[in-house]
C-alpha positions as CSV (number, residue, x, y, z in Angstrom):
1,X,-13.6,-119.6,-16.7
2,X,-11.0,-120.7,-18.7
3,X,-12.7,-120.7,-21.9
4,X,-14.0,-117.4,-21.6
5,X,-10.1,-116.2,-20.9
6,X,-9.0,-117.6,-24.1
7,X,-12.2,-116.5,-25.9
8,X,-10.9,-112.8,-25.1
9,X,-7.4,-113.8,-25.7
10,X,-8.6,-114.5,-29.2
11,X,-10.9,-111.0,-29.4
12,X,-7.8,-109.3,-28.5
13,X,-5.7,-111.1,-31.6
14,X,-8.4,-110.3,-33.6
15,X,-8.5,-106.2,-33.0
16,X,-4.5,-106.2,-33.2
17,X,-5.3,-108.1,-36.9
18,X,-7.8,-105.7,-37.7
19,X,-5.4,-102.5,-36.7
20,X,-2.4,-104.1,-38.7
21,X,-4.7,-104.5,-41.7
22,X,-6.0,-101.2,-41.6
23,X,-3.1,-99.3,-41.6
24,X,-1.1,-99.7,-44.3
25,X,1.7,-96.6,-43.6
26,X,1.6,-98.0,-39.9
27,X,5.5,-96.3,-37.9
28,X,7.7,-99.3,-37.7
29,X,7.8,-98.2,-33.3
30,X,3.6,-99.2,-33.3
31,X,4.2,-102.2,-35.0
32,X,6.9,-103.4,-33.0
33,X,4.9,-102.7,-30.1
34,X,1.8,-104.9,-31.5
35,X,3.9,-107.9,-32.0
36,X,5.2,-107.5,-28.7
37,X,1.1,-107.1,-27.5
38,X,0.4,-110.3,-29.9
39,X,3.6,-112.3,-28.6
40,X,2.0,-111.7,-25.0
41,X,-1.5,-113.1,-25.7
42,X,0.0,-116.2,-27.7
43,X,2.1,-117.1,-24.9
44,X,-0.6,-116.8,-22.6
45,X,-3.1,-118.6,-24.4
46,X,-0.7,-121.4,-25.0
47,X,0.4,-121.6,-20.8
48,X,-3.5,-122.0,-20.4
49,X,-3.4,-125.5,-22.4
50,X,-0.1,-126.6,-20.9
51,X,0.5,-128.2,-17.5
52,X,4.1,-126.8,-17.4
53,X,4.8,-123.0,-19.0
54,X,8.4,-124.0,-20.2
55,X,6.9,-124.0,-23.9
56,X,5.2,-120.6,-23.6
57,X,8.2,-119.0,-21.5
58,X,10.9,-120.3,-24.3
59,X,8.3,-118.8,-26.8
60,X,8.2,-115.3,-24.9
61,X,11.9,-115.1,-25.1
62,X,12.2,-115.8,-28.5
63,X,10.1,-113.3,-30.1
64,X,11.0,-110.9,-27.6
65,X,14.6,-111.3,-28.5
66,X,13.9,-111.1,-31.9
67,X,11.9,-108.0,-31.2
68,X,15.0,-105.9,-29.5
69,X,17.1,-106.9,-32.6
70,X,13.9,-105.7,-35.0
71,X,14.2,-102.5,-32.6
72,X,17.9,-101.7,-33.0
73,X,17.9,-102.0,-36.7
74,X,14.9,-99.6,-36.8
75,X,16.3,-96.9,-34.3
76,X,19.9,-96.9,-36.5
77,X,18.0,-96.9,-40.1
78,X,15.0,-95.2,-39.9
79,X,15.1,-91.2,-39.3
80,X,13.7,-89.5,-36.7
81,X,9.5,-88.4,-38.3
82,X,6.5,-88.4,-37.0
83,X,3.8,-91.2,-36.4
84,X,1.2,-90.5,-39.4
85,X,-1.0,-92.7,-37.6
86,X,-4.8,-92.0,-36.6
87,X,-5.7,-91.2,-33.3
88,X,-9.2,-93.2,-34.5
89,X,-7.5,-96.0,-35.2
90,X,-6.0,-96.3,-31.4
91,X,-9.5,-95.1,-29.8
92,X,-10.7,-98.0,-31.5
93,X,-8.8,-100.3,-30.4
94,X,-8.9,-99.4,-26.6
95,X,-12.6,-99.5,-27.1
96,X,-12.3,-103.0,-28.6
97,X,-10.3,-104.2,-26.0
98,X,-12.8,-102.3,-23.3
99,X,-15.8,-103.7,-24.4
100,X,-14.3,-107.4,-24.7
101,X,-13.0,-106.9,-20.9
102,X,-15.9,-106.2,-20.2
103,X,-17.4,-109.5,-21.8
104,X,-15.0,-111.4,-20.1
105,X,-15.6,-109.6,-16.6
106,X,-19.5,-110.3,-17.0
107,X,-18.8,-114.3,-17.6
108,X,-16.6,-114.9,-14.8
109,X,-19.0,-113.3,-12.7
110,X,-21.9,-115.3,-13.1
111,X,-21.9,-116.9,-16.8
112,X,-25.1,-118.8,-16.2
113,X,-27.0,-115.2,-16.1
114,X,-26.1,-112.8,-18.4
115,X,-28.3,-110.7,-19.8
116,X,-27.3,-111.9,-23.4
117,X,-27.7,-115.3,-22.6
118,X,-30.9,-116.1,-20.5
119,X,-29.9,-119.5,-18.3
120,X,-32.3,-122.0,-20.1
121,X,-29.7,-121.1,-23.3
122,X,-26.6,-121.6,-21.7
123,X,-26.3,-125.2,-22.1
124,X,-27.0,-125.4,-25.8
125,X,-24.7,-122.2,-26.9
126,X,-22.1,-124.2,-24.6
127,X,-22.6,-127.6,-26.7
128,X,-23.3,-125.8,-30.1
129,X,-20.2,-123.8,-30.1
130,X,-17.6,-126.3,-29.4
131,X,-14.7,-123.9,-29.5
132,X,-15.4,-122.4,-26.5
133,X,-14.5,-126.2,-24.9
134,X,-10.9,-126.5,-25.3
135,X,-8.8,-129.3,-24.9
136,X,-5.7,-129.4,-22.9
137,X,-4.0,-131.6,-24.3
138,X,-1.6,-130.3,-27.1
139,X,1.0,-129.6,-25.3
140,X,1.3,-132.9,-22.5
141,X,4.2,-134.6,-24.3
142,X,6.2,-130.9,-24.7
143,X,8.8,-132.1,-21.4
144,X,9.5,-135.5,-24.0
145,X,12.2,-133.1,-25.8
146,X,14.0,-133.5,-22.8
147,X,13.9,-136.9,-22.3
148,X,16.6,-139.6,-23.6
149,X,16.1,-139.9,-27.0
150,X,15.0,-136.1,-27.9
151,X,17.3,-134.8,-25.6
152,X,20.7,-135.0,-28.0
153,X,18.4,-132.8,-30.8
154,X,17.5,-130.4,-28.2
155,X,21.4,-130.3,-27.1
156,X,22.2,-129.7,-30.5
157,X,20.0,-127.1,-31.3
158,X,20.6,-125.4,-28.3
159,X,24.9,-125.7,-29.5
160,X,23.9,-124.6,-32.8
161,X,22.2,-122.0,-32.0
162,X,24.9,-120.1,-29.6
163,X,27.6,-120.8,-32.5
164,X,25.6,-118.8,-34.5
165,X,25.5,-116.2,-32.2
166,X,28.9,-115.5,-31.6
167,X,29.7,-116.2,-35.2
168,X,27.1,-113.3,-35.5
169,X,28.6,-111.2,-32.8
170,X,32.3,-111.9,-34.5
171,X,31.4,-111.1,-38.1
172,X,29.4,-107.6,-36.5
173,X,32.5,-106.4,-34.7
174,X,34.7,-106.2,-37.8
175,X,33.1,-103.5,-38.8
176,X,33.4,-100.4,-36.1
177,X,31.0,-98.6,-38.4
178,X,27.5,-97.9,-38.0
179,X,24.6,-99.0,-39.6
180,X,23.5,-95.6,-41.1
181,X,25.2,-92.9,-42.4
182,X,25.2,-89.7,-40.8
183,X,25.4,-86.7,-43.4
């Protein structure tokens, strides 16, 4: 069941590729919130190969930090227009993700008897196509950061990284101004 989860994980990476690809004069608001819609499926696919979700959660928090700071700087530069995007484009993609839910709802129910896939096949497609077997190990040994001899780099990074955000937060409250200026 597992396999089948990430194999729709993956479709779903794949339409949000497809629809970023596509659309070339894509409105800074839809592409923030495909990021945020890719940032989701990569942290769940990476909490299905790990035993502990402390990888996947510091990951989530991350890019969705980054994503609020992406977000201010677009709602104080960019002016208020209209989204020139297709309503095709979007109907497409909730069909894509529609018809691969509905892949992933006819595996878990019974994957041995699909009508794709009579029973007699289901062992070779499972052997042939080894991606649908994944491993999970990657990510045992991601606790060893915080372990003895890891656990000063982590410490560091961790310092360095909230020096740089109050040196950020000092050097932005110099300046009373705002970002854009209003004419």
């Amino acid at each position: 069941m597992t396999n089948y989860w990430i194999l729709f994980m993956s479709s779903l990476l794949i339409i949000i590729y497809i629809i970023m690809n596509n659309n070339k004069n894509i409105h800074p608001i839809y592409m923030i919130l495909l990021i945020m819609i890719y940032t989701i499926t990569i942290t769940l696919i990476m909490s299905m190969w790990s035993p502990t979700y402390i990888f996947s959660i510091m990951l989530f928090l991350i890019m969705i930090s980054g994503l609020l700071i992406m977000f201010l700087y677009f709602a104080s530069l960019i002016s208020n227009e209209k989204s020139k995007i297709k309503i095709f484009h979007w109907t497409l993609m909730i069909f894509l993700m529609n018809f691969s839910l509905i892949i992933y709802a006819i595996y878990t129910l019974n994957p041995t008897s699909t009508p794709m896939m009579p029973h007699s096949m289901y062992p070779l497609f499972m052997t042939k196509y080894s991606f649908l077997n994944t491993n999970p190990q990657p990510f045992m040994n991601i606790s060893l950061i915080y372990m003895y001899p890891w656990n000063y780099i982590t410490l560091l990074s961790m310092f360095f990284l909230l020096v740089t955000l109050f040196s950020i937060i000092k050097i932005c409250s110099k300046k009373s101004f705002s970002l854009r200026k209003i004419s």
